[in-house]
C-alpha positions in Angstrom: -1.3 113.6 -89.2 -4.2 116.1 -88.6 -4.3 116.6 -92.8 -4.8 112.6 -92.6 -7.3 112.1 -89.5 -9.5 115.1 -91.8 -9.3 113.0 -94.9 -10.6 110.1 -93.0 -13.1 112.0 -91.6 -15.2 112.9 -94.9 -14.2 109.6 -96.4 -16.6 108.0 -93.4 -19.1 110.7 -93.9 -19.3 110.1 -98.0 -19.5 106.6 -97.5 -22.2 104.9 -97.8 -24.4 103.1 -94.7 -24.9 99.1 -94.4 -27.7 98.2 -92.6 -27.4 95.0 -90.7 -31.5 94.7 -90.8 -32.4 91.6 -91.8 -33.3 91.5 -95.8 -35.5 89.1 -98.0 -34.2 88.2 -101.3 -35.3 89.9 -104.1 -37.8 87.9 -105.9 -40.1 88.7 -109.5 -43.4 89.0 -109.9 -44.9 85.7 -110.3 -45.3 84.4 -113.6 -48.7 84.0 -115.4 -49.5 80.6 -114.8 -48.0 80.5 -111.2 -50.6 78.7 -108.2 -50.8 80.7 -105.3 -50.4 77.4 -102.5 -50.9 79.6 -99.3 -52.8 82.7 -99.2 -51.1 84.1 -95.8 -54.6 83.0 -93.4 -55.4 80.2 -93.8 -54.3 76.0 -94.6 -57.2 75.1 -95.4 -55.4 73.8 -99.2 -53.4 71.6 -96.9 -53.4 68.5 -94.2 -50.9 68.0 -90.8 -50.9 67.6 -87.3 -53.0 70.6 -85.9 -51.1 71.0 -82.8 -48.0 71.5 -84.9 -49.2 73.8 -87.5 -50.2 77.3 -87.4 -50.6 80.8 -89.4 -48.8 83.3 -87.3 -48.3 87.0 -89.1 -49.3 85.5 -93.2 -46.4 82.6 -92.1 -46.8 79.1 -92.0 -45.0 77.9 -88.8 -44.2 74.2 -87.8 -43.4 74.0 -84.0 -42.1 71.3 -81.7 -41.3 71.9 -77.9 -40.0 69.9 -74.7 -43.8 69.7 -73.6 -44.8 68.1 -77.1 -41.9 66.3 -79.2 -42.6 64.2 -82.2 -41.5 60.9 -82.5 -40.9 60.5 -86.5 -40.4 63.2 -89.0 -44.3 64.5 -89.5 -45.4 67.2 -92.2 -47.9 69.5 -94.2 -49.3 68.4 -97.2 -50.5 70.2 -100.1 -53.7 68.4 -100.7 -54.1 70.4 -104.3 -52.9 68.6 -107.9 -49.5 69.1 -109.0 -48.3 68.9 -112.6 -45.5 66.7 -113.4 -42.9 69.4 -114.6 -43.0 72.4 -112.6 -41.0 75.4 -110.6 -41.5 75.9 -106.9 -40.9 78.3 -104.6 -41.1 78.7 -101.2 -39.5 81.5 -98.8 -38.1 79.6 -95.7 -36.9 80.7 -92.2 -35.7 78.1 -89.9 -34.8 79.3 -86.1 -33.6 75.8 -84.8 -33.2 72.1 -86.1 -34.1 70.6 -89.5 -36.6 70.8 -91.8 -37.3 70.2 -95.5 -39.5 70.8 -98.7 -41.0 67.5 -100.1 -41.8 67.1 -103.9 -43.0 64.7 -106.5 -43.5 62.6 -102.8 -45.9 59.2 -101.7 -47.6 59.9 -98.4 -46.4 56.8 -96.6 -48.8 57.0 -93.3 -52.0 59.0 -93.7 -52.6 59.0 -89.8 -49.6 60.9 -88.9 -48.9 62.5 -91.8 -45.9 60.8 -92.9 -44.3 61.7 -95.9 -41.1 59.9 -98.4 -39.8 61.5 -101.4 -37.6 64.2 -102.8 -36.5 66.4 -100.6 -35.1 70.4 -101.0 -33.0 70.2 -97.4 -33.2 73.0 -94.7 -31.1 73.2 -91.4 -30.4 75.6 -89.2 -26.6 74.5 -88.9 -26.4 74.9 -92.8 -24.7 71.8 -93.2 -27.2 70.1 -95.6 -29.4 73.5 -96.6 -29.7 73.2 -100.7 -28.7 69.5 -100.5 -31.2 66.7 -102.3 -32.0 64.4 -100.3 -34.8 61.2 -100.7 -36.8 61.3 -97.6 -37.0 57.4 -96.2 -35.2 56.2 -99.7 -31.6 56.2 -101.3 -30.7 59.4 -98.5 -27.9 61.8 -99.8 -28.6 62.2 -103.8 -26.8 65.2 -104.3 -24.4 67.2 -101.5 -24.4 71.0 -102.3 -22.6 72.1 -105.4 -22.6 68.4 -107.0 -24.4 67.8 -110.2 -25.2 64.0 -109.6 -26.4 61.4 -112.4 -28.0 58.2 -110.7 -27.9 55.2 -113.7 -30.1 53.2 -114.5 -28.5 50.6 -112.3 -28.2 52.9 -109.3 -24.5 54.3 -109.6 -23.4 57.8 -109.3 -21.5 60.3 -111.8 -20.8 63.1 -109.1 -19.6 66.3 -110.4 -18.8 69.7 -108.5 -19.9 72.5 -109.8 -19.1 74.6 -107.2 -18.2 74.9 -103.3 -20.0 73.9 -101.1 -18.9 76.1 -98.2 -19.3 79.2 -100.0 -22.9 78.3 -101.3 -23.4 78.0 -97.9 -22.0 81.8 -97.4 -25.7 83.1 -99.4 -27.9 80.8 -97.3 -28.7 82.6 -94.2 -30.0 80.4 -91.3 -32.7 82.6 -88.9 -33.6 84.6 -92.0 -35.8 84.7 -95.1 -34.5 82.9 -97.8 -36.3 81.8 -101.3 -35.8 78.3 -102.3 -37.0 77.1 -105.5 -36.8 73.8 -107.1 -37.0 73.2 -110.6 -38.7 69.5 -111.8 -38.7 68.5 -115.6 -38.5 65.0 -116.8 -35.6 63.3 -114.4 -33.8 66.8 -113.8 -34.3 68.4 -110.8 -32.6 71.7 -109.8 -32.3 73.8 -106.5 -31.8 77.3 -106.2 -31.4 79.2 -102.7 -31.6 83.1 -102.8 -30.9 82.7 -106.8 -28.2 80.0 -106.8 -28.1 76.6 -108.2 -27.3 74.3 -104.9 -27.4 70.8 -106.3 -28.8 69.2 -108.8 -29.8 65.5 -109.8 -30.7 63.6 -113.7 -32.0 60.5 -111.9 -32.5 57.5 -114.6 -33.1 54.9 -112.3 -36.5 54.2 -112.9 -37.5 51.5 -110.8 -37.0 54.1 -107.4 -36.9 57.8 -109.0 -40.7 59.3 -109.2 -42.6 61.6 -111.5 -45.7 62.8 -109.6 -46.5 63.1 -105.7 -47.0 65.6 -103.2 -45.4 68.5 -102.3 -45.1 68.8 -98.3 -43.2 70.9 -95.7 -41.4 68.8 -92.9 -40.9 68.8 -89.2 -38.1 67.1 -88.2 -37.8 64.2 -85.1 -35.3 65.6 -82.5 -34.9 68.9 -80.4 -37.6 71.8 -80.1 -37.9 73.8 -83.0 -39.5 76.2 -85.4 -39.9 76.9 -89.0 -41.3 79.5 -91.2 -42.8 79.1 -94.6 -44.4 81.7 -96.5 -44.7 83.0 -100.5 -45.4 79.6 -102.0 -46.1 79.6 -105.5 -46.4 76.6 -108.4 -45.5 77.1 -111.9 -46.3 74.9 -114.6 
């Protein structure tokens, strides 16, 4: 028994430490012909509710309390062009409630900043985090770890590619994560921390889009607080 406790002993001193600190994902350099969409001080490239949005430590952070709750979905809006086909990616930390990136979007009220498109989905439950989802149009277009084809006359092929659940294992709510959605022609991909989520080929012409804006959401509902930072756009 003593010959055994002794073995266990310098096993536990060889091995190696885990750190339970949080950790960003590992990300590359960006590319060439990348845009640089916040510059960590400033949002001056971009329009919203002031009282809602801030730079706090080279962050962009939406912020709702009891004292001053929206009343619809509101968000930020990148008031720079955006190319048709492109890659984004944002770094995200949510802390409570929901949240969202907008793309290839139609401002819908300019006065309170009101915004209806694609959407790459954030939550702090991680129910819907990687999810596509049309912000006020056809809702759910693609659950995490579906490949979804939408036909020209609006009906769904639905394929899994993988689970769900354990997507949802690499996506880690109250940390930094990288999300980056990938746009060309009617494709469009998400990735969370380097993972395909869900992905869409959307043929129905009369409601899919090819242009818009790309926005950051603050969602109606309890108090809560999101972080954006590292947002880059690749043609």
């Amino acid at each position: 028994m003593k010959r055994f406790a002794a073995c266990l002993f310098t096993t536990l001193l060889l091995a190696p430490s885990f750190a339970f600190a949080e950790e960003e994902p590992q990300t590359t350099e960006a590319a060439a012909d990348s845009t640089v969409l916040f510059d960590g001080t400033s949002i001056d490239g971009w329009k919203g509710r002031e009282d809602l949005w801030s730079v706090e430590d080279g962050q962009i952070v939406g912020r709702t309390t009891e004292a001053n709750p929206i009343d619809a979905n509101t968000f930020l809006i990148w008031k720079g062009d955006v190319p048709e086909n492109f890659e984004l990616t944002v770094w995200f930390k949510i802390e409570a409630g929901n949240s969202g990136i907008q793309y290839r979007s139609k401002i819908v009220d300019e006065a309170k900043f009101i915004v209806g498109g694609y959407q790459a989905d954030i939550d702090f439950t991680n129910r819907f985090a990687g999810i596509l989802y049309e912000e006020r149009g056809r809702g759910i277009l693609a659950q995490r770890g579906h490949r979804v084809t939408i036909t020209a006359d609006g009906k769904k092929q639905d394929e899994t590619f993988a689970d769900g659940k354990e997507l949802a294992n690499a996506i880690h709510p109250g940390q930094w994560n990288e999300f980056r959605v990938v746009a060309k022609g009617n494709r469009l991909q998400h990735f969370i921390n380097g993972t395909m989520t869900a992905e869409v080929i959307d043929e129905q012409s009369e409601k899919s889009s090819s242009d818009g804006v790309i926005a950051l959401q603050l969602h109606v509902g309890p108090p809560m607080t999101v972080r954006f930072k590292n947002i880059s756009l690749q043609k």
